[in-house]
N, CA, C and O atoms as a GROMACS GRO file, in nm:
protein
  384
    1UNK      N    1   6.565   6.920  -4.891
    1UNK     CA    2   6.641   7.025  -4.956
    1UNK      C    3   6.697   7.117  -4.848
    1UNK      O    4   6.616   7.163  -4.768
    2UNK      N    5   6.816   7.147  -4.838
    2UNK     CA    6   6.860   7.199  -4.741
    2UNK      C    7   6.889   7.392  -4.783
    2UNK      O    8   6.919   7.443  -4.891
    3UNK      N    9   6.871   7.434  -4.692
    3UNK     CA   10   6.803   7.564  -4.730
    3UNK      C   11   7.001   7.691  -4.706
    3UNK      O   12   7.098   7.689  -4.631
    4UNK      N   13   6.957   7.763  -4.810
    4UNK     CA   14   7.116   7.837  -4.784
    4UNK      C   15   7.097   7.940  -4.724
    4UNK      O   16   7.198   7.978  -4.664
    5UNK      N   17   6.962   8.039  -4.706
    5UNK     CA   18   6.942   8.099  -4.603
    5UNK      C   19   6.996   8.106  -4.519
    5UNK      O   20   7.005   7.995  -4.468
    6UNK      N   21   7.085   8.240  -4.420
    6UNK     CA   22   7.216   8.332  -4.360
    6UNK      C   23   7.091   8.347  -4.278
    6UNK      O   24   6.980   8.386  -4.313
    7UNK      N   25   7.149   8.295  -4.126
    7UNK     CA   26   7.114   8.357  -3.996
    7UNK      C   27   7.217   8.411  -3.911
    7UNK      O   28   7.334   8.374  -3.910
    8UNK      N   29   7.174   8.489  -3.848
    8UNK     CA   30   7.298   8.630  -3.807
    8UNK      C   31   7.284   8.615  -3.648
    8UNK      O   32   7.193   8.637  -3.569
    9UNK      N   33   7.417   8.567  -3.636
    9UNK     CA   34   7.429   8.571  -3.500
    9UNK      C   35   7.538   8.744  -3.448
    9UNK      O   36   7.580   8.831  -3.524
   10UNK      N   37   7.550   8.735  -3.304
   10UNK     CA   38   7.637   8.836  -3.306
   10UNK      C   39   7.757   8.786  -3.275
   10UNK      O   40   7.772   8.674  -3.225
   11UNK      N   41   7.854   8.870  -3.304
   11UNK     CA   42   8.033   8.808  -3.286
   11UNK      C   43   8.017   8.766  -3.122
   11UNK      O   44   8.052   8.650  -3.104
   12UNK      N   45   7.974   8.832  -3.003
   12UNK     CA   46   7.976   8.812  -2.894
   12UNK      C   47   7.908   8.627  -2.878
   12UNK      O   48   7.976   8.544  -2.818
   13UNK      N   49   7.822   8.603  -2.918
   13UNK     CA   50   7.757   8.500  -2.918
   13UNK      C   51   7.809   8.387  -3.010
   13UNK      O   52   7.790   8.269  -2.980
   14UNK      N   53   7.872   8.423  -3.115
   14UNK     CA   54   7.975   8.323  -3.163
   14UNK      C   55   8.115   8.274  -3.114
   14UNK      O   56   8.171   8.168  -3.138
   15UNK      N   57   8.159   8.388  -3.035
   15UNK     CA   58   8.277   8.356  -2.945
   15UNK      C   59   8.205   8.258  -2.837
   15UNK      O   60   8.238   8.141  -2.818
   16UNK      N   61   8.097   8.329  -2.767
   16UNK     CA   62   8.058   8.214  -2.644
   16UNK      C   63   8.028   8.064  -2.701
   16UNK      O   64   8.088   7.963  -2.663
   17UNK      N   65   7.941   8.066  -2.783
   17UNK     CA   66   7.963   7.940  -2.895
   17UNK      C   67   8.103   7.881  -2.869
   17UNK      O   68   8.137   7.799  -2.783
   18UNK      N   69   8.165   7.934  -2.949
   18UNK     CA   70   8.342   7.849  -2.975
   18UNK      C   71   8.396   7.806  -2.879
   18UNK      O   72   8.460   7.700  -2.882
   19UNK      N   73   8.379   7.890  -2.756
   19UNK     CA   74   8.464   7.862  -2.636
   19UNK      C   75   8.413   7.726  -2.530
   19UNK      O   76   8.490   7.656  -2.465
   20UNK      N   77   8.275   7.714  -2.535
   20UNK     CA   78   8.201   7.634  -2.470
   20UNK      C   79   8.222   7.491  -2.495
   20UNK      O   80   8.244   7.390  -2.429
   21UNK      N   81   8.200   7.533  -2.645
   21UNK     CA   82   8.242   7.360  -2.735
   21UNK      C   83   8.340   7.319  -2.751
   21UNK      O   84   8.363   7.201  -2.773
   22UNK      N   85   8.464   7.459  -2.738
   22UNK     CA   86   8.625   7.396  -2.761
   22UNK      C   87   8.624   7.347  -2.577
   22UNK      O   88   8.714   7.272  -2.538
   23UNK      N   89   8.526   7.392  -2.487
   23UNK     CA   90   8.604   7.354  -2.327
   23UNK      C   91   8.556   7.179  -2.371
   23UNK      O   92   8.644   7.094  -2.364
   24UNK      N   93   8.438   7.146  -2.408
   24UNK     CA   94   8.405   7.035  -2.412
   24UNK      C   95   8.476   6.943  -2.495
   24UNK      O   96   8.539   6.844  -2.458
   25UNK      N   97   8.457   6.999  -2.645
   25UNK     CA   98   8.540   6.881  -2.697
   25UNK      C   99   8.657   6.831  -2.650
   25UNK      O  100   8.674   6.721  -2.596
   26UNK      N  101   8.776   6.954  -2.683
   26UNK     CA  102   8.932   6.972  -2.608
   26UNK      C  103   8.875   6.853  -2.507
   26UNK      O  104   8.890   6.735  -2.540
   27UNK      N  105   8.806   6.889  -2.380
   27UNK     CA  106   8.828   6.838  -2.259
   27UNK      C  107   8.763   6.666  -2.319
   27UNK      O  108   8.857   6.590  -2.344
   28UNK      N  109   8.683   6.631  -2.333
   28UNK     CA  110   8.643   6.531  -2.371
   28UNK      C  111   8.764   6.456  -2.476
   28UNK      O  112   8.780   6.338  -2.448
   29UNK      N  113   8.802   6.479  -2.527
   29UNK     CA  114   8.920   6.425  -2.560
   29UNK      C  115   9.084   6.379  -2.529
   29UNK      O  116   9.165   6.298  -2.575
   30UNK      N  117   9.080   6.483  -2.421
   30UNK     CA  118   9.204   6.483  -2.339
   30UNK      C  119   9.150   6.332  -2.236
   30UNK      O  120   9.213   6.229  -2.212
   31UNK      N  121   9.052   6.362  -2.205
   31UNK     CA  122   9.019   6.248  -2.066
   31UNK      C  123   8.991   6.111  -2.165
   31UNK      O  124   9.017   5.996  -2.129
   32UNK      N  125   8.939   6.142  -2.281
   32UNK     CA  126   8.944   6.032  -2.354
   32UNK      C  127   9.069   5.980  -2.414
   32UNK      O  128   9.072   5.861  -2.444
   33UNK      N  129   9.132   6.025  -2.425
   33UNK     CA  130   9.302   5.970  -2.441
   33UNK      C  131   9.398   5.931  -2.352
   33UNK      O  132   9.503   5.869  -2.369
   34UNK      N  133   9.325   5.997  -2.212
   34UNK     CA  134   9.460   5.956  -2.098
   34UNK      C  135   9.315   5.847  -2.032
   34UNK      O  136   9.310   5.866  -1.911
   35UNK      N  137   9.254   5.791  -2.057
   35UNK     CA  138   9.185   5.666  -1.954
   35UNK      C  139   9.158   5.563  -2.129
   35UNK      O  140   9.135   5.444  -2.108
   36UNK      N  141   9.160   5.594  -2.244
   36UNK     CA  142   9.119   5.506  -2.350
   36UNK      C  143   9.171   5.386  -2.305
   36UNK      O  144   9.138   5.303  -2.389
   37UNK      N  145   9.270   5.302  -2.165
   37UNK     CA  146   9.224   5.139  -2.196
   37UNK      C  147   9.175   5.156  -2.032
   37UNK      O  148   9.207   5.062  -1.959
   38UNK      N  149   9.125   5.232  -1.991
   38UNK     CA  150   9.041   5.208  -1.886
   38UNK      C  151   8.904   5.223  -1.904
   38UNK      O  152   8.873   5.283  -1.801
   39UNK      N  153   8.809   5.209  -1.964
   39UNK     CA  154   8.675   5.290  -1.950
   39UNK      C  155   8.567   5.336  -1.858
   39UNK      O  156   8.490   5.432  -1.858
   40UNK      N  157   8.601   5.186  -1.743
   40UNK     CA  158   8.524   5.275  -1.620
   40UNK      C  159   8.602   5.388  -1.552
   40UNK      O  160   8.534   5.482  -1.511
   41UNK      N  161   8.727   5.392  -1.537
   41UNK     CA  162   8.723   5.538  -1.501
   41UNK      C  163   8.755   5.667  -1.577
   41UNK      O  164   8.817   5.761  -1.528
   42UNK      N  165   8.701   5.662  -1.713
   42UNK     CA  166   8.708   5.740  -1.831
   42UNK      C  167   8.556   5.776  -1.780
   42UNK      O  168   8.540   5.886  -1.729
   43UNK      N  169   8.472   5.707  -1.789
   43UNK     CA  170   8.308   5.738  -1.771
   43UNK      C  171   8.335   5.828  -1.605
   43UNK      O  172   8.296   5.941  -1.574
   44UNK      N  173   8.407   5.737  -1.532
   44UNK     CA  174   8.409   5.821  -1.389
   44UNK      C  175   8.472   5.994  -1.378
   44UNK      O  176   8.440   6.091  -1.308
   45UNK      N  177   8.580   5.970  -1.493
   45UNK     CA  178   8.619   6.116  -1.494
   45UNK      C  179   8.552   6.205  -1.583
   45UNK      O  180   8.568   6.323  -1.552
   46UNK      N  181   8.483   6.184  -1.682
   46UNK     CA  182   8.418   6.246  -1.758
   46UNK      C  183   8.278   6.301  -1.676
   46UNK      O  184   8.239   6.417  -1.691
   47UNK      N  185   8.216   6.211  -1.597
   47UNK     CA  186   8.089   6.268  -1.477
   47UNK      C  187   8.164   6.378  -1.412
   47UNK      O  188   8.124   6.494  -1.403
   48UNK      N  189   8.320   6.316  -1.351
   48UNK     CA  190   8.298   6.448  -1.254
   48UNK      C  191   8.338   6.556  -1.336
   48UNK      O  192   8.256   6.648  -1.330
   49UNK      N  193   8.442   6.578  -1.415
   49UNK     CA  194   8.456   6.697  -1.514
   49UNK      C  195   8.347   6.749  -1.558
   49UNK      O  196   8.335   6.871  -1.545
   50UNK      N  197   8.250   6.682  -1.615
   50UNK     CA  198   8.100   6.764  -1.676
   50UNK      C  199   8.065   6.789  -1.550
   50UNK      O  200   8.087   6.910  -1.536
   51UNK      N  201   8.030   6.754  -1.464
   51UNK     CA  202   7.946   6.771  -1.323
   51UNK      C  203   8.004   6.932  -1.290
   51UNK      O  204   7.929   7.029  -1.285
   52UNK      N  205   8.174   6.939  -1.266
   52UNK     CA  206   8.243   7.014  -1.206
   52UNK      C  207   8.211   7.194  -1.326
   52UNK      O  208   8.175   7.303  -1.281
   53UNK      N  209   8.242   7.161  -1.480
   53UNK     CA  210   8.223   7.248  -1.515
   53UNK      C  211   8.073   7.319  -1.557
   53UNK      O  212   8.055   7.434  -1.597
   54UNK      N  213   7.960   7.200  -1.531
   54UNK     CA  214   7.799   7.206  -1.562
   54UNK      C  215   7.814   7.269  -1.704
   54UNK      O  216   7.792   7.380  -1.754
   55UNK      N  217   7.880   7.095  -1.767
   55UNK     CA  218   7.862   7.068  -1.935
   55UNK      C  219   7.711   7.085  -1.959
   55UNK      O  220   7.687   7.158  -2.056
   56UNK      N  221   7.600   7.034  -1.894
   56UNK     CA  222   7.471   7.063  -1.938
   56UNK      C  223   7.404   7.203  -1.919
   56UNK      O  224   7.307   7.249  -1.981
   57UNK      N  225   7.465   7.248  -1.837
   57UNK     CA  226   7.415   7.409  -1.861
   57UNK      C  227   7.476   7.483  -1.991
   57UNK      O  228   7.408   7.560  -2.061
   58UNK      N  229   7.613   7.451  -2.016
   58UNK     CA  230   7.663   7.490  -2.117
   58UNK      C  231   7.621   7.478  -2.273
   58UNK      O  232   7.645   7.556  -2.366
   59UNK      N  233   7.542   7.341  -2.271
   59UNK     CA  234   7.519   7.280  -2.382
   59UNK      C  235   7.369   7.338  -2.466
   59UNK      O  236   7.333   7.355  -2.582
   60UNK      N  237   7.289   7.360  -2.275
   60UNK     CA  238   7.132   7.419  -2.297
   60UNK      C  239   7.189   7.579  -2.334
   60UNK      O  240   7.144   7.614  -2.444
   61UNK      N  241   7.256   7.659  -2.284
   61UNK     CA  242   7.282   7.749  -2.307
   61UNK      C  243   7.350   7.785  -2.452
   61UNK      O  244   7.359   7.901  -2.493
   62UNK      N  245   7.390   7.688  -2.513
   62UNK     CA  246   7.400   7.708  -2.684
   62UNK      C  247   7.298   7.691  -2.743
   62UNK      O  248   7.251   7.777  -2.817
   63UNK      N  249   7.226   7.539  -2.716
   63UNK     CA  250   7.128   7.513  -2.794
   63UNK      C  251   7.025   7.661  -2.803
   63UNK      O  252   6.949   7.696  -2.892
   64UNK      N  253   7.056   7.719  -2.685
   64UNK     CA  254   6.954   7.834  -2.616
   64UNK      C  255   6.998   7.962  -2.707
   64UNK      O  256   6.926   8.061  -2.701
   65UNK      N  257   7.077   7.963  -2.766
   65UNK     CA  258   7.147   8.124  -2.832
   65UNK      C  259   7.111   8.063  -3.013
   65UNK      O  260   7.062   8.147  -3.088
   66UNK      N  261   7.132   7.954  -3.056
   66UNK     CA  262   7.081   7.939  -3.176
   66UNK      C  263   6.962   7.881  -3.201
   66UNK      O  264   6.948   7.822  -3.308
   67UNK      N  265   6.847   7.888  -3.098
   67UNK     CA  266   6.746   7.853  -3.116
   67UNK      C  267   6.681   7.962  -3.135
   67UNK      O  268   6.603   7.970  -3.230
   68UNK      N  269   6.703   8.079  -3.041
   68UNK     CA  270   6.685   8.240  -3.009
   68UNK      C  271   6.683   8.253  -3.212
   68UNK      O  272   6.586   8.234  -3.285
   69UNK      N  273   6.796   8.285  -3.245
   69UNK     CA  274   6.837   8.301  -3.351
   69UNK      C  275   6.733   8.255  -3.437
   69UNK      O  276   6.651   8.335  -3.484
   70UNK      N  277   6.729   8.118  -3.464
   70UNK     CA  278   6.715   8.062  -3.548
   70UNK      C  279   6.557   8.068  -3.586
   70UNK      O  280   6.515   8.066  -3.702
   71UNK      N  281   6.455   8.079  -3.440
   71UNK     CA  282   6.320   8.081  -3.426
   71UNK      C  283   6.296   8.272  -3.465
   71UNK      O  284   6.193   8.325  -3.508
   72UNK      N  285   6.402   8.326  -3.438
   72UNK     CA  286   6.350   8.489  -3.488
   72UNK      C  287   6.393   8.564  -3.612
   72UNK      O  288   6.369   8.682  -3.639
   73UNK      N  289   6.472   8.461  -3.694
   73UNK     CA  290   6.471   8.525  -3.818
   73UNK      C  291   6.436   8.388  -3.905
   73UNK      O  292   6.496   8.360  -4.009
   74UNK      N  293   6.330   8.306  -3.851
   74UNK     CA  294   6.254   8.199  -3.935
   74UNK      C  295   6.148   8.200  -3.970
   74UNK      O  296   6.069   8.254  -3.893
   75UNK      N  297   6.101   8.149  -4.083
   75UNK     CA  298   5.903   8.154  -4.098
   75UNK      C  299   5.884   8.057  -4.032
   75UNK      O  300   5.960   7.961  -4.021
   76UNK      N  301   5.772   8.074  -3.978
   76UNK     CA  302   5.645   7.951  -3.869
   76UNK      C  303   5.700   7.833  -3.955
   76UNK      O  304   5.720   7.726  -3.897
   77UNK      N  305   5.720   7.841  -4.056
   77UNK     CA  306   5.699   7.668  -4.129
   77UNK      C  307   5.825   7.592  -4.103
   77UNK      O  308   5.818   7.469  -4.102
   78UNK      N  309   5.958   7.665  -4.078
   78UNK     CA  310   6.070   7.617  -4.095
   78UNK      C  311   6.066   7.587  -3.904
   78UNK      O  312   6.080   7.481  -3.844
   79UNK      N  313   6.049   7.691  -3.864
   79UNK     CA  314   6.074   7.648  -3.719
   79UNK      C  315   5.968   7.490  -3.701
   79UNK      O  316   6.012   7.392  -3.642
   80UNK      N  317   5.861   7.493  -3.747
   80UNK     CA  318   5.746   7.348  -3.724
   80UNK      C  319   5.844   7.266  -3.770
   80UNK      O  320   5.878   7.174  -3.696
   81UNK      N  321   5.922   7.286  -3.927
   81UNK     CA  322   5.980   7.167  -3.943
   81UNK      C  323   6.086   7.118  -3.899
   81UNK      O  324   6.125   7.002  -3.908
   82UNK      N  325   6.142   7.223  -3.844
   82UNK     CA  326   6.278   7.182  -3.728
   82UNK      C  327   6.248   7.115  -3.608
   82UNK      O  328   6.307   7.018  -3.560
   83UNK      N  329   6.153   7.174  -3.568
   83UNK     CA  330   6.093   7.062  -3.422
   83UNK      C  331   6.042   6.948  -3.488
   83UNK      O  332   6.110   6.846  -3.472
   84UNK      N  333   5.935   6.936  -3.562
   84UNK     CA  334   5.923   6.826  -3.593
   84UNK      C  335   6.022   6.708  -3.624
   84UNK      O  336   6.007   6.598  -3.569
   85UNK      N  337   6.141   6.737  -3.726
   85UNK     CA  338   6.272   6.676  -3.727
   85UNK      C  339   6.334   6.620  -3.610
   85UNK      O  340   6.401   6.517  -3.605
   86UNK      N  341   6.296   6.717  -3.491
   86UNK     CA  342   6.389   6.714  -3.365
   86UNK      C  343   6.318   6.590  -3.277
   86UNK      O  344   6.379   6.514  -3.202
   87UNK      N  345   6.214   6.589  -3.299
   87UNK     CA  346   6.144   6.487  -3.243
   87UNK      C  347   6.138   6.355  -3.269
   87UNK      O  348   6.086   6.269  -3.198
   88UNK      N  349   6.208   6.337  -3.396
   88UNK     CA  350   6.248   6.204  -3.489
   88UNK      C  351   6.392   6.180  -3.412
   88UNK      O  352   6.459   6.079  -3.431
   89UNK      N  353   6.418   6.256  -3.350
   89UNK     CA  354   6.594   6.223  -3.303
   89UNK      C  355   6.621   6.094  -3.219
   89UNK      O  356   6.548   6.063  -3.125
   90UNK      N  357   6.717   6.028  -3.252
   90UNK     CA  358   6.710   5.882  -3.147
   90UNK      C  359   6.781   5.951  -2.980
   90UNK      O  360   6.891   5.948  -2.924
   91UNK      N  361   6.656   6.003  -2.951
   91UNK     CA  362   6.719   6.080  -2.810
   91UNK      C  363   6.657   5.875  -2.700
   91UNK      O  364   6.575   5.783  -2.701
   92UNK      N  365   6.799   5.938  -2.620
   92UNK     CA  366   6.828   5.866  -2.486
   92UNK      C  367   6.657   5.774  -2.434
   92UNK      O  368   6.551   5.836  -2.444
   93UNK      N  369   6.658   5.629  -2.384
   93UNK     CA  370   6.540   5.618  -2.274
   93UNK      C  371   6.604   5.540  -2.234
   93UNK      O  372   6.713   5.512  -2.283
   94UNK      N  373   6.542   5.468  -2.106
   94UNK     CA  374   6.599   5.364  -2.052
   94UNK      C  375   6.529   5.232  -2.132
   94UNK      O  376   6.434   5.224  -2.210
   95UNK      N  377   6.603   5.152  -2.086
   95UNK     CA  378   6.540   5.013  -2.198
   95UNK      C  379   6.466   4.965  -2.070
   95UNK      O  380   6.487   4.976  -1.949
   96UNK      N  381   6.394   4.920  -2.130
   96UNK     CA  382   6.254   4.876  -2.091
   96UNK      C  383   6.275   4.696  -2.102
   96UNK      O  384   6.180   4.621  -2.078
   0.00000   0.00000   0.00000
């Protein structure tokens, strides 16, 4: 059951939000349209672009502003069941 419960971010933190994800998507799409029948150097330009703008700092740093959020205007039970969920995620390994 998905819950309708309003968590309140601030306008400052929703702009940094928007801007982060429009540099990524935007950019991830542009490089994905000008290399789409090349793919190794679509993968090559996409490393150095994320590398160059530190897409993963950007990405921890959202996850990092609606987690803030989300863990301080939540009950204990909802935050357990969000991690718990999160842990079901088909996150990345190497194959074995």
């Amino acid at each position: 059951m998905k819950s309708r419960r309003v968590i309140e971010l601030s306008a400052s933190d929703v702009e940094e939000l928007i801007r982060d994800l429009s540099l990524l998507i935007v950019s991830m799409d542009r490089i994905g349209s000008t290399y789409c029948d090349d793919p190794k150097r679509r993968a090559v330009e996409m490393h150095k672009y994320f590398s160059k703008i530190k897409a993963f700092k950007l990405l921890a740093r959202s996850r990092a502003v609606l987690s803030v959020a989300y863990d301080s205007q939540s009950a204990k039970a909802d935050v357990l069941r969000l991690e718990e969920s999160a842990e079901k995620m088909p996150y990345w390994h190497p194959d074995k």
